[in-house]
RODRENLUM-49953 format. One line per 8 residues: number of its first residue (from 1); their letters; for each residue x, y, z of N, C-alpha, C. Coordinates in steps of 0.001 Angstrom, whole numbers, plus 500000, padded with zeros to 6 digits. Atoms other than C-alpha are relative to their C-alpha. Layout:
NUM = a = X,Y,Z,X,Y,Z,X,Y,Z | ...
This chain:
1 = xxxxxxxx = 500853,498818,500000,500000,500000,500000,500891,501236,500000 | 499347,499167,500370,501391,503287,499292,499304,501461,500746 | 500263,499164,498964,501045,505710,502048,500576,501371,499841 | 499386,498383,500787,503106,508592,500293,498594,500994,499671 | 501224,498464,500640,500673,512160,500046,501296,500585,499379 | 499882,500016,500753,501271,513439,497029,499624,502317,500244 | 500203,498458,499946,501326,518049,497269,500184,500218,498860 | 499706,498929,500942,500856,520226,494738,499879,501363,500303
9 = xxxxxxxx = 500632,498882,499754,501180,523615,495298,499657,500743,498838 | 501151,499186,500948,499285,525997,493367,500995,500966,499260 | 499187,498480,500657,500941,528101,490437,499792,500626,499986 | 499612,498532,499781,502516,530912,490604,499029,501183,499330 | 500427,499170,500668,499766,533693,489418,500657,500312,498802 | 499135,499435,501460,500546,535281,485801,498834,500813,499345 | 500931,500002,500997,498682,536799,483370,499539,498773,498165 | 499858,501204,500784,499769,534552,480632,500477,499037,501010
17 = xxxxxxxx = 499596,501245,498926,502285,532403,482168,501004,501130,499993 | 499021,498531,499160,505287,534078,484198,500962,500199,498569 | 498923,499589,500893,507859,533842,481325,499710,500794,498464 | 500454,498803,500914,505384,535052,478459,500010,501320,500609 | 499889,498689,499222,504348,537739,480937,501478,501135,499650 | 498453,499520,500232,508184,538631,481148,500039,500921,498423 | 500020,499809,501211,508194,539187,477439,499007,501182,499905 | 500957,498637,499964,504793,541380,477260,499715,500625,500158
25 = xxxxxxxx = 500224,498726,499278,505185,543672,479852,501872,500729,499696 | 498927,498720,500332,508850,544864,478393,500948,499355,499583 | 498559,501114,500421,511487,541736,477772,500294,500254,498959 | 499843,500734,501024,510789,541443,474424,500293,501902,499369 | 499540,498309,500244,511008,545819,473993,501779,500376,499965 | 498685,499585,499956,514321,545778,475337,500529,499345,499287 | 499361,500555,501540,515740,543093,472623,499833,500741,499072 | 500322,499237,500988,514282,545297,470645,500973,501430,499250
33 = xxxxxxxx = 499612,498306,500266,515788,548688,471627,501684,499948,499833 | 498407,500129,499961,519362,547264,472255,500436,499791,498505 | 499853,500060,501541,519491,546096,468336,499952,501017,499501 | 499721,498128,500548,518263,549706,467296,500700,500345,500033 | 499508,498815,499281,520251,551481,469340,501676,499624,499786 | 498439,500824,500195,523800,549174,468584,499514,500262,498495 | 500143,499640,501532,522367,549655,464485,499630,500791,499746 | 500617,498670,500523,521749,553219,464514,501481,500746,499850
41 = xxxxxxxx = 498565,499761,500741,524547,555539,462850,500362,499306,499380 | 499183,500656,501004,527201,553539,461483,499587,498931,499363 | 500962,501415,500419,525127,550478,461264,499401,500341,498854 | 501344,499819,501243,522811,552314,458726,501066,500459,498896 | 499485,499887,501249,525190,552967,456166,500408,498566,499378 | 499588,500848,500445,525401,549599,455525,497958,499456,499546 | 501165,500453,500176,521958,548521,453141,499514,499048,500501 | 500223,501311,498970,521875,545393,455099,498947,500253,500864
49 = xxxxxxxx = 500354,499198,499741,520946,547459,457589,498872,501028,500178 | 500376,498993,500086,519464,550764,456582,498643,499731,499840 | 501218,499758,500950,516585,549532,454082,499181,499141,501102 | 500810,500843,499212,515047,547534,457572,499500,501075,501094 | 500564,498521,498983,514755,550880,459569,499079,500997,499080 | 501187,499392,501206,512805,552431,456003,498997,498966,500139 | 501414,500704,499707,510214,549648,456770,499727,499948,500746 | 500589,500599,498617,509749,549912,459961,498530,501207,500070
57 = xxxxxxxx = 501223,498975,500279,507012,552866,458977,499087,499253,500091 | 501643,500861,500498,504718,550285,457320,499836,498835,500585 | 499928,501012,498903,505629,547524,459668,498908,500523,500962 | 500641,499720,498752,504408,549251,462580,498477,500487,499184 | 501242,499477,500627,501052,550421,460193,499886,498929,500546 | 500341,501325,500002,500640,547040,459944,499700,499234,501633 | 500425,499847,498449,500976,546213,463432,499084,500558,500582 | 501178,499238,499120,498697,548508,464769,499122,499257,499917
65 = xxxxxxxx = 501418,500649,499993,496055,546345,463156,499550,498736,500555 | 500322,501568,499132,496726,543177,465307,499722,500615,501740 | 499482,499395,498981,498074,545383,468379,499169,501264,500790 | 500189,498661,499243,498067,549186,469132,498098,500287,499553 | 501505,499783,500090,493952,549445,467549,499525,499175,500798 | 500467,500702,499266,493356,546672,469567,499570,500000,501489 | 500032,499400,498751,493929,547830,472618,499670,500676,500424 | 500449,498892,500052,492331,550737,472314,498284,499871,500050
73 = xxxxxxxx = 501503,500068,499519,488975,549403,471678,499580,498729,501067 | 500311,500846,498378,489474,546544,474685,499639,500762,500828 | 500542,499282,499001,489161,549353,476500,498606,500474,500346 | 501322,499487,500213,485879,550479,475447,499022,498777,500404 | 501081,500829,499519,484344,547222,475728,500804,499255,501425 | 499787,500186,498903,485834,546361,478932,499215,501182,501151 | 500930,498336,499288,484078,549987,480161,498573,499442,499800 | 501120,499708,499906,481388,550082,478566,498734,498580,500030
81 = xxxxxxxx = 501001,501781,499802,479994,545945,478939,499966,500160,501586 | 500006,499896,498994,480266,546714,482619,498487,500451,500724 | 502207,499878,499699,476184,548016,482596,500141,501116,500332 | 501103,498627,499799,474020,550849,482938,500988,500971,501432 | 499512,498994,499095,475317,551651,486313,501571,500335,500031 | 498815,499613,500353,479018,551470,485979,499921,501510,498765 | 499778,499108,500780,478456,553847,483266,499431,501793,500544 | 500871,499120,498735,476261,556509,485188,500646,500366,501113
89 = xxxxxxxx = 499140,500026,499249,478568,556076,487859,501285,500880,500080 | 499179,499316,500429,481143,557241,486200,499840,501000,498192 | 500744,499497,500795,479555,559460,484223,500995,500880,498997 | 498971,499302,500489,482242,561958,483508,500899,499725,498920 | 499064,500229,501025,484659,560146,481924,499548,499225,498599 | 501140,501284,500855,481943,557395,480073,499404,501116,499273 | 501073,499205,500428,479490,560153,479116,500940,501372,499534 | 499008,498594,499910,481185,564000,479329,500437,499714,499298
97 = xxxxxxxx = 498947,500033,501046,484197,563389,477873,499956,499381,498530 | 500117,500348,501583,483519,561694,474375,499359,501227,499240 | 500807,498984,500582,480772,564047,474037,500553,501516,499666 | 498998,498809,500615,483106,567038,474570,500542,499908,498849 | 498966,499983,500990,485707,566052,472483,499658,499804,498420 | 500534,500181,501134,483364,565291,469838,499623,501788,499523 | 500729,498470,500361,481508,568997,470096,501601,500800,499814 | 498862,499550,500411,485537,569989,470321,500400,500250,498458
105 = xxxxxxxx = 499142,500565,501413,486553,568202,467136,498967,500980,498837 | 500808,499779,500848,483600,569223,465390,499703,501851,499885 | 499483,498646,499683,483941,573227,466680,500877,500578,498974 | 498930,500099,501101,487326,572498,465019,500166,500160,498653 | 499824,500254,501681,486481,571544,461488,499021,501274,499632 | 500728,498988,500818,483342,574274,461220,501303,501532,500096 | 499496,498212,499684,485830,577452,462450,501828,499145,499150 | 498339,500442,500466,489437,575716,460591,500729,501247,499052
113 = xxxxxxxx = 499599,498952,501051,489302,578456,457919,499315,501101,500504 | 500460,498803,500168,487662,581021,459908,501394,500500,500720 | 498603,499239,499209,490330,583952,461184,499707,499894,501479 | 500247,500007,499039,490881,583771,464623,499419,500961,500677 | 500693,499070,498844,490016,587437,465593,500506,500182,501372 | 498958,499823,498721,492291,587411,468763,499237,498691,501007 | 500550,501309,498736,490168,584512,470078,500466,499017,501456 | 499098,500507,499287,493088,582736,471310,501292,500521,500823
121 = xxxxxxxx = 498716,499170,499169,495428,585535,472306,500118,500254,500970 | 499357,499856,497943,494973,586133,475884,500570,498567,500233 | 499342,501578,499743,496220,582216,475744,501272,500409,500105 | 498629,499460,500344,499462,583740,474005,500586,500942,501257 | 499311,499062,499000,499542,586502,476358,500199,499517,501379 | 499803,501176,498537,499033,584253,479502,501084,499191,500223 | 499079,501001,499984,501721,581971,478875,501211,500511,499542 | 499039,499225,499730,503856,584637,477921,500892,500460,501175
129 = xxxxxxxx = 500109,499561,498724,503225,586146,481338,501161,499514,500897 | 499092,500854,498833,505301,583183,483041,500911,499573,499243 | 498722,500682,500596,508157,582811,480804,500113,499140,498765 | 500170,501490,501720,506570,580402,477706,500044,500649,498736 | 499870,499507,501321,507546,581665,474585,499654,499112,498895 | 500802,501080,501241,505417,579710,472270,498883,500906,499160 | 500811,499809,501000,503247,580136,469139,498650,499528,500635 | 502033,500418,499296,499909,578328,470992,499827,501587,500536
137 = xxxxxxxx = 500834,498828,499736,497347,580915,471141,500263,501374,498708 | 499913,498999,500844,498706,582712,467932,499154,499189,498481 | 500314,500416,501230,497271,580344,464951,499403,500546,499310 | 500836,499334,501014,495652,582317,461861,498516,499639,500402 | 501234,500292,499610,492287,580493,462717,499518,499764,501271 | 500347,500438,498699,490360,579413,465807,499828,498561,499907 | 499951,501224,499693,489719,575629,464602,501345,499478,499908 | 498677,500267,500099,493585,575479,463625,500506,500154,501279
145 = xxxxxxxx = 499660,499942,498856,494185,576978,467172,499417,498680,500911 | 500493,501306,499276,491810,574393,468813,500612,498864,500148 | 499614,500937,500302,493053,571688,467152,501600,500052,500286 | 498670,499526,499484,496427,572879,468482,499888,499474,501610 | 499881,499609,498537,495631,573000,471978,499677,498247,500333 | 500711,501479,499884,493421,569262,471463,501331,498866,500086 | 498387,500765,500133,497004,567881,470374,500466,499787,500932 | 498616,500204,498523,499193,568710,473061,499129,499784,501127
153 = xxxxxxxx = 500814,501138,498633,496151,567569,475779,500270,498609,499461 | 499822,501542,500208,496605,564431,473811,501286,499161,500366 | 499019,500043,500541,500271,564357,473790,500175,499702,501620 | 500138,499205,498614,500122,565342,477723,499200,498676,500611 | 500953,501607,499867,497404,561857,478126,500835,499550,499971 | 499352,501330,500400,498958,559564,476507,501161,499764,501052 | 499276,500030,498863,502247,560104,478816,499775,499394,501068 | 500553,500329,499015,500394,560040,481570,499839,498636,500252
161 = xxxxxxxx = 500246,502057,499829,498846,556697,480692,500709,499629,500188 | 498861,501208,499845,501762,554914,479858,500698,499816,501137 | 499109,499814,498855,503139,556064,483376,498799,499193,500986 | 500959,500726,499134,500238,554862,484927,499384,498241,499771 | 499613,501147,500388,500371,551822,483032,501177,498924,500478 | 498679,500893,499572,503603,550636,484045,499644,499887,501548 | 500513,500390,498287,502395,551316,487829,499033,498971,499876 | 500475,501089,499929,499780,549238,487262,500394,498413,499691
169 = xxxxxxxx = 498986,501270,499611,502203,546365,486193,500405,499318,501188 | 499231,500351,498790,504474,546609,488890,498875,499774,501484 | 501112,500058,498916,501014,546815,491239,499548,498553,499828 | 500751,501451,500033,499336,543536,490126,501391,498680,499885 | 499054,500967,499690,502610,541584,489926,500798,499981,501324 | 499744,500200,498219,503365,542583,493437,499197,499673,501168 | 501042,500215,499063,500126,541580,494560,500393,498080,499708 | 500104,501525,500650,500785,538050,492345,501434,499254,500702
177 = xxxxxxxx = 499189,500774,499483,503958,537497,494379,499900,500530,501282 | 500543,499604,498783,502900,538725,497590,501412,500839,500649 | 498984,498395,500023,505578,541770,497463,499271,501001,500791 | 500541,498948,499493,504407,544236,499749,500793,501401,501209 | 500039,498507,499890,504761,547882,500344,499307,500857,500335 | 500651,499211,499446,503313,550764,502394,498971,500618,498978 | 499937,499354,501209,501359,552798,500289,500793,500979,500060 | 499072,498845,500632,503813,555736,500814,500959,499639,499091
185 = xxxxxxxx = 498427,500725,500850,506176,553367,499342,499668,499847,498213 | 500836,499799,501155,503857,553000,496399,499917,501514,499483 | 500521,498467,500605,503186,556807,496036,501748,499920,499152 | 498517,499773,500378,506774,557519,495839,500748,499041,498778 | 499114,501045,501377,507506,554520,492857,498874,500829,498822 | 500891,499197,500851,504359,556472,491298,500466,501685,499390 | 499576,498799,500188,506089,559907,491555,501053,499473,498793 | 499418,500585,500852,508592,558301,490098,500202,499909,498667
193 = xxxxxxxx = 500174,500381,501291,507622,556832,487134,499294,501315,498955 | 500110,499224,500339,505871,559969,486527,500713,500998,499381 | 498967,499048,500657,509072,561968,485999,500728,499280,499010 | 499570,500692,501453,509973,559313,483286,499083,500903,498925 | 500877,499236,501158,507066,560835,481163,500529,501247,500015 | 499580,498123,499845,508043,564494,482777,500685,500121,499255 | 498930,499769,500549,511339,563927,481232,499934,500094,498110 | 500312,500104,501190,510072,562959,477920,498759,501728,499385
201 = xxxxxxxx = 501035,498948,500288,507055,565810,477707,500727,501174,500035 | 499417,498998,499909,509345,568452,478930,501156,500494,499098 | 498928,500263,501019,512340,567608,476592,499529,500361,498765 | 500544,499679,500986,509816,567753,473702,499510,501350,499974 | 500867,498789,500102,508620,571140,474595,500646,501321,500709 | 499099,499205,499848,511397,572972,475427,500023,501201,498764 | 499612,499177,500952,511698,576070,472945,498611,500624,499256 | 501216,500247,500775,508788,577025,470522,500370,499467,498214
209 = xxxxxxxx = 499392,501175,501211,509075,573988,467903,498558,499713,499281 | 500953,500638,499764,506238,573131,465756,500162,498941,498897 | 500121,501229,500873,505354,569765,464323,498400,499730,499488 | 501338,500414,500822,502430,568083,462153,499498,498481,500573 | 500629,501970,500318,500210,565168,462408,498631,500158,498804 | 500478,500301,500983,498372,563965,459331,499577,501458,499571 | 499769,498838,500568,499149,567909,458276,499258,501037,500654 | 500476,499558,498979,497730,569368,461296,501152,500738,500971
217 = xxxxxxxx = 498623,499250,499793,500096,571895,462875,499581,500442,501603 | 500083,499747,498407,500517,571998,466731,501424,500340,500254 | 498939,499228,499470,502959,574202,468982,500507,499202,501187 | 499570,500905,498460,505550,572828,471753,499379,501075,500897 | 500378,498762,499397,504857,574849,474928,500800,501015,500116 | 498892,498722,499649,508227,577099,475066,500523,500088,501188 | 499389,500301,498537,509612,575408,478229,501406,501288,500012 | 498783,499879,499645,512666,576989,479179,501653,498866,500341
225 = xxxxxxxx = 499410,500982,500233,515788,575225,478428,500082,499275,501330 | 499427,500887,498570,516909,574547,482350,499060,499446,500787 | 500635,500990,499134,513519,572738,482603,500325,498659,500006 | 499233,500707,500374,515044,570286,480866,501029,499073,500854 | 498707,500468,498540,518188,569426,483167,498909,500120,501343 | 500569,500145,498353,515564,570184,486281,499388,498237,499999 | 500881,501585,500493,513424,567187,484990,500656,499386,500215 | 498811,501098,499757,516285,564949,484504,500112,499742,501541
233 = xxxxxxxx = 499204,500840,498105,517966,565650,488114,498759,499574,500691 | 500982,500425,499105,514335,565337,489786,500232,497810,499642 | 500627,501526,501125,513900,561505,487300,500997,499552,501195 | 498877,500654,499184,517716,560772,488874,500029,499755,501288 | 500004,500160,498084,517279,561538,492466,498747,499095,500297 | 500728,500976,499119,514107,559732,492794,500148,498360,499388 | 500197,501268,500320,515323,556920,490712,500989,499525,501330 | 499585,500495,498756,517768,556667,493545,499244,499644,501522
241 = xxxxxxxx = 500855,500092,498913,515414,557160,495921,499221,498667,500084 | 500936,501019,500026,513264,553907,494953,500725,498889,500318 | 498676,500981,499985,516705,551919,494228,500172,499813,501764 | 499757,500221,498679,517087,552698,498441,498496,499357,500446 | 501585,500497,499626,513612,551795,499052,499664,498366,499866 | 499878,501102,501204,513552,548717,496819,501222,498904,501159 | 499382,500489,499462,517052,547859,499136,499465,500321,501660 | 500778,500160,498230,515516,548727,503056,499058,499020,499881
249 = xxxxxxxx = 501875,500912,499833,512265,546715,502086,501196,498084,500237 | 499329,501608,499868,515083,543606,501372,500759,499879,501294 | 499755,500433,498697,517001,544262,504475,499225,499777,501523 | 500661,500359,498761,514219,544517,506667,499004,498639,499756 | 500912,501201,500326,511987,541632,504987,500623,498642,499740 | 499126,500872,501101,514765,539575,502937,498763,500193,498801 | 500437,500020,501333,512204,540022,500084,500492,501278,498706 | 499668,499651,500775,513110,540862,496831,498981,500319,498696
257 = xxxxxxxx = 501161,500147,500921,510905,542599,493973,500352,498655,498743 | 500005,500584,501797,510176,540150,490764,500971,500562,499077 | 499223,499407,501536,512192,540399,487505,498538,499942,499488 | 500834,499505,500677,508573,540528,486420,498944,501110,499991 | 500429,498680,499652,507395,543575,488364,501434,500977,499309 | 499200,499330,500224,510584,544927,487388,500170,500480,498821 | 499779,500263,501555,510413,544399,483733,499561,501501,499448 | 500502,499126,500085,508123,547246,483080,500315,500959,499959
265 = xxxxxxxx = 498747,498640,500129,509909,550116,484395,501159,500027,499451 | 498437,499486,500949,513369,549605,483083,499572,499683,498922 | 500124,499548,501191,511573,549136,480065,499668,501879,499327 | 500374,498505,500143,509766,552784,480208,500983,500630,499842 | 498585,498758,499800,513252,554349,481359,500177,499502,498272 | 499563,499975,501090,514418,553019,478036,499204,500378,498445 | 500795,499315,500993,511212,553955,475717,500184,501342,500424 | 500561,498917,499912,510809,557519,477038,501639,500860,500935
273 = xxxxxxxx = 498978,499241,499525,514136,558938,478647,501015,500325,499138 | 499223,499331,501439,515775,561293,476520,501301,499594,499657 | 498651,500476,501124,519442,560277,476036,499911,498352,499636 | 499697,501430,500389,518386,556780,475971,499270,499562,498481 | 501031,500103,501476,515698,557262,472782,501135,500130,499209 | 499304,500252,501531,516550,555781,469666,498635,500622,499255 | 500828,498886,500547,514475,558241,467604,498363,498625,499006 | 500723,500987,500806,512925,555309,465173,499206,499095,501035
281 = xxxxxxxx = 500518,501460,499026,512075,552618,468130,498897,501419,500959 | 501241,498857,498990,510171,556119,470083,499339,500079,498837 | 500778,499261,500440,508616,557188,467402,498766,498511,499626 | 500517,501170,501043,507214,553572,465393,499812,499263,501376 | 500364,500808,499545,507711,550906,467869,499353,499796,501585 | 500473,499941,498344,506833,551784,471721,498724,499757,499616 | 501025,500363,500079,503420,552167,470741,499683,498447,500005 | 500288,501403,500613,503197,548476,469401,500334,499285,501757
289 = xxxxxxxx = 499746,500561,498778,505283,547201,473048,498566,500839,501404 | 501238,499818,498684,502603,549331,475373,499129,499555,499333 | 501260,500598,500130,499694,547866,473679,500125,498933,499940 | 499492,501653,499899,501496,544263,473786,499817,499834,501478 | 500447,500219,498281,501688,545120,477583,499013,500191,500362 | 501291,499488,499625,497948,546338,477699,499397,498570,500021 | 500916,501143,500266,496586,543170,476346,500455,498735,500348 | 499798,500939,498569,498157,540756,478822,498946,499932,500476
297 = xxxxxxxx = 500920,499638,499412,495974,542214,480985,498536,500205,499648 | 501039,500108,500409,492883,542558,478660,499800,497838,500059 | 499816,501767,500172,493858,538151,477913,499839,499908,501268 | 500075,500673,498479,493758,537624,481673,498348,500799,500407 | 501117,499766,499410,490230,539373,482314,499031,498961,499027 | 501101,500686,501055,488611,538156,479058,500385,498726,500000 | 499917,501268,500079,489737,534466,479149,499507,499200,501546 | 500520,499842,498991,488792,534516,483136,498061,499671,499517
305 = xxxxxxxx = 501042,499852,499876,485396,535528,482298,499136,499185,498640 | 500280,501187,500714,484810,533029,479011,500104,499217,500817 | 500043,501362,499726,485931,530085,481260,498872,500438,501284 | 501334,499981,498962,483047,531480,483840,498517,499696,498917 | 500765,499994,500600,480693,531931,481242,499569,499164,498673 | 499890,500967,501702,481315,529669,478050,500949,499009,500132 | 498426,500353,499440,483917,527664,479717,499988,498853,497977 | 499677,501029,501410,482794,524836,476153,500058,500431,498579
313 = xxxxxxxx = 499721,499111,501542,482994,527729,473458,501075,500942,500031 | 498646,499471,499720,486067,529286,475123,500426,500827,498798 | 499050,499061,501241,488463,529558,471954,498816,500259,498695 | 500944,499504,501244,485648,530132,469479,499328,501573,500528 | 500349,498507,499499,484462,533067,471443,501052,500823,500424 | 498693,499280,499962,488025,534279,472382,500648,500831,498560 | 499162,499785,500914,489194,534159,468848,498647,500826,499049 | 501456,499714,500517,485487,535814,467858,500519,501781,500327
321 = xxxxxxxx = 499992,499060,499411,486385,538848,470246,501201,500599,499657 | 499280,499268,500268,489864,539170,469087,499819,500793,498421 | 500043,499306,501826,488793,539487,465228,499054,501275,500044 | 500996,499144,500203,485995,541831,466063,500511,501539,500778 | 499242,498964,499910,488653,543983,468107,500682,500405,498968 | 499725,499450,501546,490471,544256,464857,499344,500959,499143 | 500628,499275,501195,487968,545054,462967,499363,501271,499941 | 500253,498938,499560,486554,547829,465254,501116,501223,499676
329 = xxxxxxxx = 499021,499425,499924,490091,548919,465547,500240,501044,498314 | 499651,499574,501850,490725,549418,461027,498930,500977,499864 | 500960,498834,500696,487455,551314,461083,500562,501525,500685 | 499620,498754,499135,487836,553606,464174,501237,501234,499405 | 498369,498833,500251,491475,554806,463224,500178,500011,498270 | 499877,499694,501515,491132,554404,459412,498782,499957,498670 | 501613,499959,500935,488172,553350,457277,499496,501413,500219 | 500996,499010,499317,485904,555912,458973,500206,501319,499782
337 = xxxxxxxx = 499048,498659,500003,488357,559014,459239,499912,500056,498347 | 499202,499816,501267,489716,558320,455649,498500,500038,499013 | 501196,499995,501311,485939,557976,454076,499849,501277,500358 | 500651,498697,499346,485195,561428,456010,500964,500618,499230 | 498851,498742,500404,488320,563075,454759,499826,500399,498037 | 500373,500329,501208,487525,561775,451062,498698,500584,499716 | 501450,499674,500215,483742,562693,451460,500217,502046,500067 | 500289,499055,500215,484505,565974,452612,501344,501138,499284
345 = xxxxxxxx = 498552,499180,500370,488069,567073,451021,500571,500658,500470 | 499311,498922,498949,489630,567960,453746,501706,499965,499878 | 498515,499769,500611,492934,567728,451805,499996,500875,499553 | 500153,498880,501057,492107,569977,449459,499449,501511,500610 | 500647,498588,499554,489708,572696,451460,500756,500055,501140 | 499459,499806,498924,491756,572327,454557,501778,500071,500488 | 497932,500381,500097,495507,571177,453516,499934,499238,501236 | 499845,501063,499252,494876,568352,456281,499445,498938,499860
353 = xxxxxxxx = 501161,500876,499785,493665,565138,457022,499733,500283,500969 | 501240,499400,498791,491292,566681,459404,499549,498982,500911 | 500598,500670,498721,489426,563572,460644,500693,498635,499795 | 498488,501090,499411,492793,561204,460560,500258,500548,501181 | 499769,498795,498583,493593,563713,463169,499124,499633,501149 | 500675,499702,498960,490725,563805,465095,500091,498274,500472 | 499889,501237,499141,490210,560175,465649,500842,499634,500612 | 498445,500211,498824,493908,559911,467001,499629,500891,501072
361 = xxxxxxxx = 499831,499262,499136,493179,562644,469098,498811,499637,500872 | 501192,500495,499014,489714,561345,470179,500166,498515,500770 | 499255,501172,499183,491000,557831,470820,500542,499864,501331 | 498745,499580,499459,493900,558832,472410,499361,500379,501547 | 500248,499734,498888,492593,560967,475142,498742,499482,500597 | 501417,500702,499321,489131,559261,475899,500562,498777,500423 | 499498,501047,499786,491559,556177,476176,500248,500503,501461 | 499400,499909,498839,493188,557889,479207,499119,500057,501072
369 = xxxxxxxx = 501236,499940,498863,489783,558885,480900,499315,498852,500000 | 501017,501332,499793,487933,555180,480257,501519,499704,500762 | 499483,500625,498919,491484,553724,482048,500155,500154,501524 | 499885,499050,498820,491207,556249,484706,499260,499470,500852 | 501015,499833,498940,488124,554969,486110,499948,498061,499830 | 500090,501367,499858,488607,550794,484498,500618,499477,500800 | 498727,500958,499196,491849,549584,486059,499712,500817,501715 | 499996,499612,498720,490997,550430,489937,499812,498596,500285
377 = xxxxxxxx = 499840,501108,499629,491579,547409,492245,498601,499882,501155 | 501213,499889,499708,488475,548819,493742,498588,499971,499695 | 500723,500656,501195,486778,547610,490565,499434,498456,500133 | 499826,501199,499703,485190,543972,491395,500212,498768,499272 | 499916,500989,500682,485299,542788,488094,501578,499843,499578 | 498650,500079,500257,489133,543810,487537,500128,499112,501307 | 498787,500667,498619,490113,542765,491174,499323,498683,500123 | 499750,501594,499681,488399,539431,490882,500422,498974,498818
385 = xxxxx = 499282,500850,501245,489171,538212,487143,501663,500209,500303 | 498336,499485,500099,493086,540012,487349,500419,499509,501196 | 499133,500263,499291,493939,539306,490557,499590,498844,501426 | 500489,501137,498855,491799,536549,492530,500905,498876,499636 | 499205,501624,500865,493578,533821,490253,500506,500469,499166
C-alpha cells in the first residue's frame, strides 16, 4: 500500500504564464531597443541594415492592426459591457468626455478656415506672462488653434497613461507574488515613474518647435531650456530614491521585487528617457510594446470571464472577440476618418487630414479617461478576474 501524500502547490499567478508575461510587459522591447540602438549611425550605412529601419514605417502600420487598435477598443468594451450603472457612475469620463471632444473636434472643422480674431490671444499673452515663449494661442484660425491646443492635451494623456500603466504592472505583479509595500512606498515609485514621462514631455517642449500630424500643425509649449536638466535631476534623484527603498524593504523583509514587476519600468526608462531614445524605436515601435503590455491584461480578464461563462465555446468566442477587436480597431482609426476626409476634402479645402487627426486625438485621450476609472483594484470585476487567480 502506498502511504506517500502526494502536494501540489498551486501556480505561481501570471497573466499569461510568468515567462510570456516577462516578454509582454517589456522583455521582448528591450531586445528590441538594444538592436536599434547598437544599428543606429554607422550600422545604417550599411543597406543590410538601413533599408530595415525604412520599413519599419509600414511595419508598425501594419501592426497597429493586430496590436496598438486593439487595445484601444478593449478598452471600450471592457468599460462600457460593465452596465448601465458602471456607466452613470462614472459618468464623467463614460458620458462628458467623448461628448466634449466630439463637440471639440467638430467646433474644430466648422471654424478651421475662419480667422481667429484674437480669440486665442489672451492664451498667448498668459503663457507669455510666466516665461513660455510659444506660438499656441497665435494660429491664423480658431479651429487650427483648437486643434492645436486638442494635440498637446493628447500628447500630455497619453504620457500620463503609459506612466500609469507601468504602475499598474508593477502593482498587480506585486500583489501576484505577495511583494508588499506601504502605500507611501507605492506613492513615491508612482512619483517616480511619473518623471519618466516628465522627462520625455518636457524635453519635447522645450523652445517654441512646431510639428504636424496627418498635416495638422501643433505648437511645443516654450519650456525653458533649464527645465530640461531640472526634469532629469528630479527623474535621477528619485530613481535613487526607489533603488534605496527597493534595498531597506530587502534588508528589513529579505524580500526581493520580481524580475517581472521589474520588467516594466526599466523598460519605460528606456522607451521615454531622453538620452536613451533611439528616435525610430520612440517614434514607430513603443506604441506596438505598450499595447502588447495592455493586452496581457485585457487576455487575463477576458479568458477569466469566458471560462466562467462559456467555459465549452472558450476559443471560438476568444478568437470571435479578438477578430471583432480588429475590425473595430481598422474602422475607428482608418476606414471611417479616411471615408470622412475623402467625402469631405479635407485635403484639398483644409491642407489636412482633418478627421485622421481627430480620431487619434479622440482615441487617444478618451483612452486615458475610460482607464482612469477601468483599472481600479476597487473595481470587482478587475480585482476578481486580474487578481483573485
Amino acid at each position: 500500500m502506498d502511504l506517500s501524500f502526494s502536494t501540489s502547490a498551486a501556480p505561481p499567478k501570471s497573466l499569461t504564464t510568468r515567462s510570456v508575461d516577462f516578454w509582454m510587459l517589456g522583455g521582448a522591447s528591450l531586445v528590441f531597443w538594444v538592436l536599434m540602438f547598437a544599428l543606429d549611425g554607422r550600422g545604417r550605412e550599411s543597406w543590410a541594415v538601413n533599408h530595415h529601419f525604412g520599413n519599419l514605417a509600414a511595419l508598425s502600420a501594419s501592426m497597429a492592426l493586430v496590436c496598438n487598435y486593439p487595445h484601444f477598443m478593449a478598452s471600450y468594451r471592457l468599460a462600457y459591457s460593465q452596465g448601465g450603472s458602471f456607466v452613470l457612475k462614472n459618468w464623467f469620463q463614460l458620458l462628458f468626455v467623448p461628448v466634449a471632444l466630439v463637440g471639440a473636434l467638430w467646433w474644430s472643422y466648422v471654424f478651421y478656415l475662419e480667422p481667429a480674431r484674437g480669440s486665442f490671444e489672451w492664451l498667448n499673452h498668459a503663457l507669455a506672462a510666466v516665461g513660455l515663449e510659444t506660438s499656441i494661442g497665435r494660429a491664423p484660425t480658431s479651429g487650427r488653434e483648437l486643434m492645436n491646443l486638442l494635440l498637446n492635451l493628447m500628447y500630455f494623456t497619453v504620457g500620463w497613461h503609459y506612466a500609469k500603466q507601468v504602475y499598474g504592472c508593477m502593482r498587480v505583479y506585486a500583489s501576484y507574488d505577495n511583494y508588499r509595500l506601504t502605500p507611501s512606498q507605492w506613492r513615491l515609485i508612482k512619483v517616480f515613474l511619473f518623471t519618466i514621462w516628465g522627462c520625455s514631455f518636457v524635453h519635447a517642449n522645450v523652445g517654441d518647435a512646431s510639428r504636424t500630424l496627418q498635416k495638422v500643425t501643433y505648437y511645443s509649449v516654450g519650456l525653458p531650456a533649464w527645465c530640461d536638466m531640472a526634469m532629469f535631476g528630479l527623474f535621477l534623484y528619485l530613481l535613487c530614491a526607489v533603488a534605496v527603498l527597493l534595498w531597506g524593504v530587502y534588508q528589513v523583509t529579505g524580500q526581493k521585487p520580481g524580475v517581472n514587476m521589474l520588467i516594466a519600468p526599466i523598460a519605460f526608462v528606456f522607451w521615454w528617457s531622453p538620452p536613451l531614445v533611439q528616435v525610430d524605436f520612440y517614434l514607430l515601435v513603443v506604441p506596438f510594446f505598450h499595447s502588447l503590455q495592455y493586452l496581457g491584461f485585457v487576455y487575463k480578464i477576458e479568458r477569466n470571464q469566458l471560462q466562467d461563462t462559456h467555459p465549452k465555446s472558450m476559443e471560438l468566442r476568444g478568437g470571435l472577440i479578438v477578430l471583432a477587436l480588429c475590425i473595430a480597431g481598422f474602422l475607428s482609426f482608418e476606414l471611417i476618418p479616411n471615408t470622412a476626409d475623402n467625402l469631405f476634402a479635407t485635403n484639398e479645402s483644409l491642407q489636412a487630414w482633418f478627421f485622421f487627426a481627430s480620431a487619434v486625438i479622440f482615441i487617444n485621450v478618451h483612452h486615458y479617461f475610460i482607464d482612469n476609472v477601468l483599472w481600479r483594484f476597487s473595481n470587482p470585476r478587475i480585482r476578481d478576474s486580474l487578481l483573485a487567480r
